[in-house]
PDB file of N, CA, C and O in Angstrom, chain B, residues numbered from 101:
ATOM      1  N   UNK B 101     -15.937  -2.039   2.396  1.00  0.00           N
ATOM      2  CA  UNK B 101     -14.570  -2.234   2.810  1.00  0.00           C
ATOM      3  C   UNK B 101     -13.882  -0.889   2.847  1.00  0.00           C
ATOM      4  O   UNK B 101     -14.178   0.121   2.209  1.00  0.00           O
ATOM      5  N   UNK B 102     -12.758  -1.100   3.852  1.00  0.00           N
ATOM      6  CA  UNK B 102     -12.091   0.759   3.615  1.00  0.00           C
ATOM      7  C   UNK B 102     -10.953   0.120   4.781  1.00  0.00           C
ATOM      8  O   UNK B 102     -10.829  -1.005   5.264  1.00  0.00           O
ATOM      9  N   UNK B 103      -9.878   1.959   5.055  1.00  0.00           N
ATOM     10  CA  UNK B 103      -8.665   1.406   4.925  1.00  0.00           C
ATOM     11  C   UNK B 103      -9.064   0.990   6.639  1.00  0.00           C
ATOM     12  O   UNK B 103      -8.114   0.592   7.313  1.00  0.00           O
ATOM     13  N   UNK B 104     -10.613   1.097   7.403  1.00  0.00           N
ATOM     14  CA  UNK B 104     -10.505   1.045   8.895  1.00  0.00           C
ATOM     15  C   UNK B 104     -10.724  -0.969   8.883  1.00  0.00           C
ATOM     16  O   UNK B 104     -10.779  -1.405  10.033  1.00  0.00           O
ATOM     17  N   UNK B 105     -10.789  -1.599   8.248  1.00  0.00           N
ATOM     18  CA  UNK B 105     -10.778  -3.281   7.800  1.00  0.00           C
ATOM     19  C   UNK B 105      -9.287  -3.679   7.284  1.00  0.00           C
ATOM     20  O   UNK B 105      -8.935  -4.850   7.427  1.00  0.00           O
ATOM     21  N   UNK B 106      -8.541  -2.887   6.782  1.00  0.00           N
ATOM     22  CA  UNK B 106      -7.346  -3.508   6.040  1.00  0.00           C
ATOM     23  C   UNK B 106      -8.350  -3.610   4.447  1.00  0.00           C
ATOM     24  O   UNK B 106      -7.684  -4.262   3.644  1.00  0.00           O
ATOM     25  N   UNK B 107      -8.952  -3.410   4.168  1.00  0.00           N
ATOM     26  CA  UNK B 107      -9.925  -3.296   2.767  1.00  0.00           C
ATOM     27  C   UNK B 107      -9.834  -4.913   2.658  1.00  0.00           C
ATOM     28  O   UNK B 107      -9.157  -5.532   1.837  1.00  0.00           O
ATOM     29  N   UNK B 108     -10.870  -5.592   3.915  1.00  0.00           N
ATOM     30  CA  UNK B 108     -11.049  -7.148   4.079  1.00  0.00           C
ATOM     31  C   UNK B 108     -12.548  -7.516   3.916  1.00  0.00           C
ATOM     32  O   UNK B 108     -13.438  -7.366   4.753  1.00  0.00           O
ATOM     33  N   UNK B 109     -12.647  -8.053   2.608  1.00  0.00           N
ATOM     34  CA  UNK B 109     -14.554  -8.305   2.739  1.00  0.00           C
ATOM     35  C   UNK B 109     -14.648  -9.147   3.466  1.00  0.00           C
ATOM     36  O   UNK B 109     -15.512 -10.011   3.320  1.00  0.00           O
ATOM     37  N   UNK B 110     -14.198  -9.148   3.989  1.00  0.00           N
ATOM     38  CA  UNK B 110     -14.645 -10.816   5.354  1.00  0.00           C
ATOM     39  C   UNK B 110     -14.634 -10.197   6.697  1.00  0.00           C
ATOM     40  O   UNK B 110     -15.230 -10.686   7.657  1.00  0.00           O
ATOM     41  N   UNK B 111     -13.982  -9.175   6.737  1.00  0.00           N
ATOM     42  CA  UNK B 111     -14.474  -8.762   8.088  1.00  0.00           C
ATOM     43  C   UNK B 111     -15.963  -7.683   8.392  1.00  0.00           C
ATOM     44  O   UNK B 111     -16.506  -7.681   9.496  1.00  0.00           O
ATOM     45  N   UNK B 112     -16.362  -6.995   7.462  1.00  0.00           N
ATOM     46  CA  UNK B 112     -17.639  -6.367   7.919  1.00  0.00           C
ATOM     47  C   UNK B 112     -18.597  -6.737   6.654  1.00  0.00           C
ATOM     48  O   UNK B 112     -19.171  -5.782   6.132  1.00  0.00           O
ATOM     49  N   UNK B 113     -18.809  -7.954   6.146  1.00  0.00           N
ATOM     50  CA  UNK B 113     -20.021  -7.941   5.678  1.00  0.00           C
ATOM     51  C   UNK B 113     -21.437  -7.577   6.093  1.00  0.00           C
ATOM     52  O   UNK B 113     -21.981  -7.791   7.176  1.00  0.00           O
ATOM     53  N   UNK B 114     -21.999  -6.888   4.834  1.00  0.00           N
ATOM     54  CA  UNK B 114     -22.822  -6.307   5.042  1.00  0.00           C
ATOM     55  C   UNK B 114     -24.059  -7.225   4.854  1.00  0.00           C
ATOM     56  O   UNK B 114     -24.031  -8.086   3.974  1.00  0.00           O
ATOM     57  N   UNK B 115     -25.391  -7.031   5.836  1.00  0.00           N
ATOM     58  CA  UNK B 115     -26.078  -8.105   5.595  1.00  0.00           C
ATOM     59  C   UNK B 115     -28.184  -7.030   4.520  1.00  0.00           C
ATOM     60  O   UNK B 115     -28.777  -5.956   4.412  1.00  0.00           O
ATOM     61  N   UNK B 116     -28.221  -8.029   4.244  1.00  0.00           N
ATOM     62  CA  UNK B 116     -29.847  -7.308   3.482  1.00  0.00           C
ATOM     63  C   UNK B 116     -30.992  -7.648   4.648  1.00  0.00           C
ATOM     64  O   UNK B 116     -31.358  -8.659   5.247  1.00  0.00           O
ATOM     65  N   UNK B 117     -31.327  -6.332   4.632  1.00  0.00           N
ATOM     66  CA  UNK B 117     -32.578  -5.907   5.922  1.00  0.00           C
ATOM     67  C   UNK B 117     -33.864  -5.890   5.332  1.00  0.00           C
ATOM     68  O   UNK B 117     -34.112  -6.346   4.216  1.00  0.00           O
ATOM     69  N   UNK B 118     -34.723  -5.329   6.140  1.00  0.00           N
ATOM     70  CA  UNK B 118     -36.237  -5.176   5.241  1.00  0.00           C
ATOM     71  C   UNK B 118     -36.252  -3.522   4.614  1.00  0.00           C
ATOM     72  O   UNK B 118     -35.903  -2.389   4.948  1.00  0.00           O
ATOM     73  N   UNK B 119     -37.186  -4.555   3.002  1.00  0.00           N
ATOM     74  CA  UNK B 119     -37.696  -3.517   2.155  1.00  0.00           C
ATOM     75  C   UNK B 119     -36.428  -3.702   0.987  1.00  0.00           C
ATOM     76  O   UNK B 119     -36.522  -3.241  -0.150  1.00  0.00           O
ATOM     77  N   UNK B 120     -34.943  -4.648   1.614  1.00  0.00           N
ATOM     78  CA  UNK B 120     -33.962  -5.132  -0.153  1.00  0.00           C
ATOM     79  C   UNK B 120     -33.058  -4.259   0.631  1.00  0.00           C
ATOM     80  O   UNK B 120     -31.987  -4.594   0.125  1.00  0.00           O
ATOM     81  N   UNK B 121     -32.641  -3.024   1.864  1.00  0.00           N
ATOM     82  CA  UNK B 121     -31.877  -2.337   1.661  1.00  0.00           C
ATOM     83  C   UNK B 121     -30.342  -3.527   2.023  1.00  0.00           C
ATOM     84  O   UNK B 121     -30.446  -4.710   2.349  1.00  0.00           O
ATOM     85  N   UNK B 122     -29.142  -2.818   1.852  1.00  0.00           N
ATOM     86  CA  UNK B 122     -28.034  -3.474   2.383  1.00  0.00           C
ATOM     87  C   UNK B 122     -27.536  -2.896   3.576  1.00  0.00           C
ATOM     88  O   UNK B 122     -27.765  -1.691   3.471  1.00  0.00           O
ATOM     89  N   UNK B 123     -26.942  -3.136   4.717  1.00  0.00           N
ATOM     90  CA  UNK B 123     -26.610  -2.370   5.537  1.00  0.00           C
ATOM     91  C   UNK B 123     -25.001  -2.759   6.464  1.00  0.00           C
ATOM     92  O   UNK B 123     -24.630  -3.882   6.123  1.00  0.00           O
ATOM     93  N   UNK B 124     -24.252  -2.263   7.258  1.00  0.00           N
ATOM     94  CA  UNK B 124     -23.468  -3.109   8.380  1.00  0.00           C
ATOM     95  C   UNK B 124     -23.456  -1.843   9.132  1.00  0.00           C
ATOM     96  O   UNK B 124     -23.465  -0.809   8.465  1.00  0.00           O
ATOM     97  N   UNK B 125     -23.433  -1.751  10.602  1.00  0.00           N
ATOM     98  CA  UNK B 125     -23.040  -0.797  11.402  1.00  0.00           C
ATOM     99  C   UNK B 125     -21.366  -1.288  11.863  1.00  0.00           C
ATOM    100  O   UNK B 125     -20.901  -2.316  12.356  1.00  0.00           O
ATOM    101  N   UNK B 126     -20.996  -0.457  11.581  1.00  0.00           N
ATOM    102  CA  UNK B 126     -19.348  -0.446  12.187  1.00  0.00           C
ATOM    103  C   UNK B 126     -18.717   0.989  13.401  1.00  0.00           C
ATOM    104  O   UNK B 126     -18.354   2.127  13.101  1.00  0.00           O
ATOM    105  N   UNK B 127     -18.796   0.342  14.735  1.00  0.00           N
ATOM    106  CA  UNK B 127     -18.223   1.367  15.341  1.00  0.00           C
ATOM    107  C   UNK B 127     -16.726   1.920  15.277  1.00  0.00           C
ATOM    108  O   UNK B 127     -15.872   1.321  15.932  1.00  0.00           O
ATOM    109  N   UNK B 128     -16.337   3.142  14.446  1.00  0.00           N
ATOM    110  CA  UNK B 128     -15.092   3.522  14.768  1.00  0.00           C
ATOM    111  C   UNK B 128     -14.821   4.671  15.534  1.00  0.00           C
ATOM    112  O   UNK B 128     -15.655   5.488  15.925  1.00  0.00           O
ATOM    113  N   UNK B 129     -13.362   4.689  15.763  1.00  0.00           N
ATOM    114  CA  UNK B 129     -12.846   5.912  16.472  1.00  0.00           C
ATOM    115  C   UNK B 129     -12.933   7.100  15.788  1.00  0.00           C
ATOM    116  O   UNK B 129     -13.035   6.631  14.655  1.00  0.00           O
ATOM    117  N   UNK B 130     -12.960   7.981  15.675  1.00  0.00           N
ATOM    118  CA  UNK B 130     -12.806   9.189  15.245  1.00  0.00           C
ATOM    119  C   UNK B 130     -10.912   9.497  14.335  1.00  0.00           C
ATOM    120  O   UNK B 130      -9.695   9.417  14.505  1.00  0.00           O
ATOM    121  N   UNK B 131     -11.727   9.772  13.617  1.00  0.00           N
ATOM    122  CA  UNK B 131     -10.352   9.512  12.388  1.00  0.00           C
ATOM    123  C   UNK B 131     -11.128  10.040  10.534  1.00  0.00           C
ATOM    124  O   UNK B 131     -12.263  10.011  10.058  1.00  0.00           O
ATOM    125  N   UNK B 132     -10.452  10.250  10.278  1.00  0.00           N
ATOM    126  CA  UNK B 132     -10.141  10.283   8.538  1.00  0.00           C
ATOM    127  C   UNK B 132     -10.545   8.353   7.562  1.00  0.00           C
ATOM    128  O   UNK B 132      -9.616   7.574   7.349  1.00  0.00           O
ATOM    129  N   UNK B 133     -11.646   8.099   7.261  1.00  0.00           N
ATOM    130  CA  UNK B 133     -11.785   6.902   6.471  1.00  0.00           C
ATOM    131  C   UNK B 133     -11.678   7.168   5.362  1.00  0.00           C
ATOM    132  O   UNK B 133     -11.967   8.323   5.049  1.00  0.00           O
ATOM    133  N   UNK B 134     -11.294   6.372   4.466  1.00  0.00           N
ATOM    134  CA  UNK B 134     -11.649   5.644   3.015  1.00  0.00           C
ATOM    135  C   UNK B 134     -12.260   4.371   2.706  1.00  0.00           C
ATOM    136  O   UNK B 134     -11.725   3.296   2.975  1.00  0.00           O
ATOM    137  N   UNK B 135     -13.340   4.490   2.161  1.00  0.00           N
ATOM    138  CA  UNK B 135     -14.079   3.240   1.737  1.00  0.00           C
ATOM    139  C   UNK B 135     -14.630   3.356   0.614  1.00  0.00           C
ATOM    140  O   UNK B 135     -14.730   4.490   0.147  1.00  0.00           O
ATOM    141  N   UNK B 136     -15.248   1.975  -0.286  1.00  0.00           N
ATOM    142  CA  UNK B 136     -15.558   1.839  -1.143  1.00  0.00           C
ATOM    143  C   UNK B 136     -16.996   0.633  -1.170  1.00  0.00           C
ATOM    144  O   UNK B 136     -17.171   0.190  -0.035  1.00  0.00           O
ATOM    145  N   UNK B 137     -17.655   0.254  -1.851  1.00  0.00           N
ATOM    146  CA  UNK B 137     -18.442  -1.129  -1.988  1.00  0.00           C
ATOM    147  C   UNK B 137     -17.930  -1.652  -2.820  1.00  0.00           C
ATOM    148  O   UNK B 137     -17.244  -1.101  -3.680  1.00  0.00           O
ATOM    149  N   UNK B 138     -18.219  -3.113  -2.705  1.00  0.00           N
ATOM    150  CA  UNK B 138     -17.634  -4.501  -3.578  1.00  0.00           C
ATOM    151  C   UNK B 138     -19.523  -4.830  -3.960  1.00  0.00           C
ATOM    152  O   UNK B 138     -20.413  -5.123  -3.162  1.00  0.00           O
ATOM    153  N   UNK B 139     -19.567  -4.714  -4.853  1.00  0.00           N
ATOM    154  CA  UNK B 139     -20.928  -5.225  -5.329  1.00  0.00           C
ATOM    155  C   UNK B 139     -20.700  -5.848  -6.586  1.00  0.00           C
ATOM    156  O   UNK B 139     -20.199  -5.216  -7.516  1.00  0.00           O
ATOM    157  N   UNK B 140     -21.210  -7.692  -6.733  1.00  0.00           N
ATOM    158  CA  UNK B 140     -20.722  -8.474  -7.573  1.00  0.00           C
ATOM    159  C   UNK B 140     -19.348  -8.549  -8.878  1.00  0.00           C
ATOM    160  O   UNK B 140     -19.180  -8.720 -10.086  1.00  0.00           O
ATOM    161  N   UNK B 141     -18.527  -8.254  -7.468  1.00  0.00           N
ATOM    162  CA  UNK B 141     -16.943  -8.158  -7.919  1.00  0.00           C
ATOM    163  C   UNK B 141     -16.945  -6.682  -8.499  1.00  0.00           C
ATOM    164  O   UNK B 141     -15.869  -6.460  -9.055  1.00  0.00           O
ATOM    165  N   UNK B 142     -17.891  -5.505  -8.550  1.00  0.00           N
ATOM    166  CA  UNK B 142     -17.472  -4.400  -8.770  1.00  0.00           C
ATOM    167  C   UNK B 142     -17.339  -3.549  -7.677  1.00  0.00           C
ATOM    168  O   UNK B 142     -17.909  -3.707  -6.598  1.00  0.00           O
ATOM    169  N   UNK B 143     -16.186  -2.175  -8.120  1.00  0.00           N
ATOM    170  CA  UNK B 143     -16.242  -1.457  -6.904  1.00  0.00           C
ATOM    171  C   UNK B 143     -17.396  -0.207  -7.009  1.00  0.00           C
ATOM    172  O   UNK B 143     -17.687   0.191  -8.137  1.00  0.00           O
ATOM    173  N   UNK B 144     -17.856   0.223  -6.176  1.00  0.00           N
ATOM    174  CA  UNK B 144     -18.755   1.489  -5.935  1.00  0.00           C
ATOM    175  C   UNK B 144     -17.834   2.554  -4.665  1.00  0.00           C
ATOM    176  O   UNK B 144     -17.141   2.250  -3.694  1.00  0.00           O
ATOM    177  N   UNK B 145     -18.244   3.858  -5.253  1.00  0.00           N
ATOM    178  CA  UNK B 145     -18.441   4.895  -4.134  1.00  0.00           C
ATOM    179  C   UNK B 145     -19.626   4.918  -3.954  1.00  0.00           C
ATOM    180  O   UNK B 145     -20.512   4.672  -4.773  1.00  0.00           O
ATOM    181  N   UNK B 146     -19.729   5.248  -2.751  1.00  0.00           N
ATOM    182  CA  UNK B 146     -20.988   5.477  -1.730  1.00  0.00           C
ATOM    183  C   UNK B 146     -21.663   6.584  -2.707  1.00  0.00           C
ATOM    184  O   UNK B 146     -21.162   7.666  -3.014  1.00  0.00           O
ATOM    185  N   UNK B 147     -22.948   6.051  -3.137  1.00  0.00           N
ATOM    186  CA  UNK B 147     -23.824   6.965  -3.866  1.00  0.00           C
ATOM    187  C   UNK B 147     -24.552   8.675  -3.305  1.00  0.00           C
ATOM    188  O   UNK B 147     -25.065   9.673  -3.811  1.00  0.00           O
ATOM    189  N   UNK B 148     -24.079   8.026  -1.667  1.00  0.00           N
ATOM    190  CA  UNK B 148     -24.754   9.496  -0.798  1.00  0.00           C
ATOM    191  C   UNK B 148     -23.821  10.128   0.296  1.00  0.00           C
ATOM    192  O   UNK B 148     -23.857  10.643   1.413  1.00  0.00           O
ATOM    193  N   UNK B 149     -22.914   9.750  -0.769  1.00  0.00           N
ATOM    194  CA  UNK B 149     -21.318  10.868  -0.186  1.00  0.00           C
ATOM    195  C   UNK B 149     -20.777  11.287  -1.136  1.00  0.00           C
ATOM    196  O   UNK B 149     -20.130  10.707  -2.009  1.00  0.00           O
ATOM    197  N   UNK B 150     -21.132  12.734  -0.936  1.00  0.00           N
ATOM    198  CA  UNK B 150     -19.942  13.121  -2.397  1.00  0.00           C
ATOM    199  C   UNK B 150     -18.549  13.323  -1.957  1.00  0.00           C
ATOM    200  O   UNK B 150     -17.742  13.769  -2.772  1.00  0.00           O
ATOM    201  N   UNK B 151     -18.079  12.964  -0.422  1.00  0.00           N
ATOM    202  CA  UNK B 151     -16.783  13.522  -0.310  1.00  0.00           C
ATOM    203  C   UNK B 151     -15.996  12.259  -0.695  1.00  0.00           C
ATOM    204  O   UNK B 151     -16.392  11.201  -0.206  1.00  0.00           O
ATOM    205  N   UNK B 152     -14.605  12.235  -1.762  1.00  0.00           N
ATOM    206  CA  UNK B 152     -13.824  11.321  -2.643  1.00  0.00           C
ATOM    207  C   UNK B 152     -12.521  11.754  -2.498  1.00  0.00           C
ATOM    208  O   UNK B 152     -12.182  12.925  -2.329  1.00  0.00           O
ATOM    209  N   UNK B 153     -11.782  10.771  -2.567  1.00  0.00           N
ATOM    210  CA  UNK B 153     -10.536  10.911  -2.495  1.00  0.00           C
ATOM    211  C   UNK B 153     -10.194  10.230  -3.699  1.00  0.00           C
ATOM    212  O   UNK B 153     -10.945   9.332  -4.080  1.00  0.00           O
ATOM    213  N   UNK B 154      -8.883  10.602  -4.546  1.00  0.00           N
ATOM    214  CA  UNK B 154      -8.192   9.223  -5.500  1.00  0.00           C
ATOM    215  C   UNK B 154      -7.097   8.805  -4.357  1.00  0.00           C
ATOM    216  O   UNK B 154      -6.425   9.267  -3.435  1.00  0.00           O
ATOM    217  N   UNK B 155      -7.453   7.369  -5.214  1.00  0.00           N
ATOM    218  CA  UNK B 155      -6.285   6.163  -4.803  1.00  0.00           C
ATOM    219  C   UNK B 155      -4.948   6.096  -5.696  1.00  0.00           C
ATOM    220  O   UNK B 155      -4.458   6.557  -6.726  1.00  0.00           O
ATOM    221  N   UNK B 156      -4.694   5.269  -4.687  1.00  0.00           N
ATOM    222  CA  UNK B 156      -3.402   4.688  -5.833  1.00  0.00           C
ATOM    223  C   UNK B 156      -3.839   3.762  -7.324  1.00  0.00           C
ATOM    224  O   UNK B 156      -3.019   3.257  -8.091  1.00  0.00           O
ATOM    225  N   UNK B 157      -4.936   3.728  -7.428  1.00  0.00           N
ATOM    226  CA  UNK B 157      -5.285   2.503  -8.536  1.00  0.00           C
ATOM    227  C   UNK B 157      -5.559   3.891  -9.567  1.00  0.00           C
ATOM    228  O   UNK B 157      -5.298   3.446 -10.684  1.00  0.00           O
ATOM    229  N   UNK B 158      -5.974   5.413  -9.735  1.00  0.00           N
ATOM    230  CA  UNK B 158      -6.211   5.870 -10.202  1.00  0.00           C
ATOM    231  C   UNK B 158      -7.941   6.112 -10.245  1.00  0.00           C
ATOM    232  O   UNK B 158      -8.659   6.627 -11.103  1.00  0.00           O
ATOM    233  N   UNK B 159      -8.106   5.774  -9.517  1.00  0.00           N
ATOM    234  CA  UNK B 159     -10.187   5.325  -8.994  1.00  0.00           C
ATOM    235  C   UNK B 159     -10.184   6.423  -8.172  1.00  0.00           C
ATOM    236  O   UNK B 159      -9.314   7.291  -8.099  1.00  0.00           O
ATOM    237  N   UNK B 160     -11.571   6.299  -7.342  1.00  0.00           N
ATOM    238  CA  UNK B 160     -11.690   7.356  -6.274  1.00  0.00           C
ATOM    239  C   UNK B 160     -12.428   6.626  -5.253  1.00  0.00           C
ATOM    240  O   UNK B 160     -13.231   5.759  -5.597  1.00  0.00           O
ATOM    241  N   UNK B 161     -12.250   6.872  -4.163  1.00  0.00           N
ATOM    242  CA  UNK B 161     -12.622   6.081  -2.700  1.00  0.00           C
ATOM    243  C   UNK B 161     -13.724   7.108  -2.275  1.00  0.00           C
ATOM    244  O   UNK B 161     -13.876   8.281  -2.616  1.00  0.00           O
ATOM    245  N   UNK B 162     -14.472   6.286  -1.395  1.00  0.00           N
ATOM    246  CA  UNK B 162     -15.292   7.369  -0.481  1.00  0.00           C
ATOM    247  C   UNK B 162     -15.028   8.333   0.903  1.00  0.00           C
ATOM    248  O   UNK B 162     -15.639   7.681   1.751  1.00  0.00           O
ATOM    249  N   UNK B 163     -14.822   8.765   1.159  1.00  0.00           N
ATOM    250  CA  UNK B 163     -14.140   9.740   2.198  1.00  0.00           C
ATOM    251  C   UNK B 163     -15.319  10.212   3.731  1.00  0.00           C
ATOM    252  O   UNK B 163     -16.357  10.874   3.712  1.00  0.00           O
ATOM    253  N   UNK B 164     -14.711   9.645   4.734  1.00  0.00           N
ATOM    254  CA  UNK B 164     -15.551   9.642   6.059  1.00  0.00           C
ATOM    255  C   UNK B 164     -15.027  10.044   6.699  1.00  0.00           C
ATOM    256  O   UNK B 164     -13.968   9.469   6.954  1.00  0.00           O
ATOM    257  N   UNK B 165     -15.358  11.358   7.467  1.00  0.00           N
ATOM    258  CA  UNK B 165     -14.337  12.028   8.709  1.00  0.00           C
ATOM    259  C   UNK B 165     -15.132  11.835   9.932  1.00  0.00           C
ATOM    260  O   UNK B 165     -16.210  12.429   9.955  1.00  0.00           O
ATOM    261  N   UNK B 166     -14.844  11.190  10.853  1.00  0.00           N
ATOM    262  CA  UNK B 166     -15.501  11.146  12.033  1.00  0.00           C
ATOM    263  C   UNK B 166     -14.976  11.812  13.522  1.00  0.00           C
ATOM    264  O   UNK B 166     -14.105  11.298  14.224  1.00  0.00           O
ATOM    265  N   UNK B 167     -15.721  13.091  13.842  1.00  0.00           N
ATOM    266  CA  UNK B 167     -15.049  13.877  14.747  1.00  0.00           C
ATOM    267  C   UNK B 167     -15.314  13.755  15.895  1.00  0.00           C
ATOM    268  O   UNK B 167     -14.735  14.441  16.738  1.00  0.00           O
TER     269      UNK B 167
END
């Protein structure tokens, strides 16, 4: 989820592929993202992005620049 959904798990669920991985392709525009994972009601940053932003909750989001 991130701020390019309205941070809506119902709109880009992610589905499990072969070999267990998780995945969703989402086409966006070119812009500045923040996202995070919802994994059994917890949140995650993206384990293979170190770029982070803090939120307003005092947490840190994952950070996607697409040029």
């Amino acid at each position: 989820m991130g701020d390019f959904n309205k941070w809506n798990a119902k709109t880009h669920p992610m589905k499990r592929i072969k070999g267990g991985v998780w995945e969703k392709i989402v086409m966006l525009p070119s812009g500045r993202y923040e996202y995070k994972f919802l994994v059994d009601g917890h949140w995650w940053t993206d384990p293979k992005n170190e770029q982070t932003c803090y939120n307003c909750f005092g947490t840190q989001n994952s950070v996607i620049v697409i040029g």
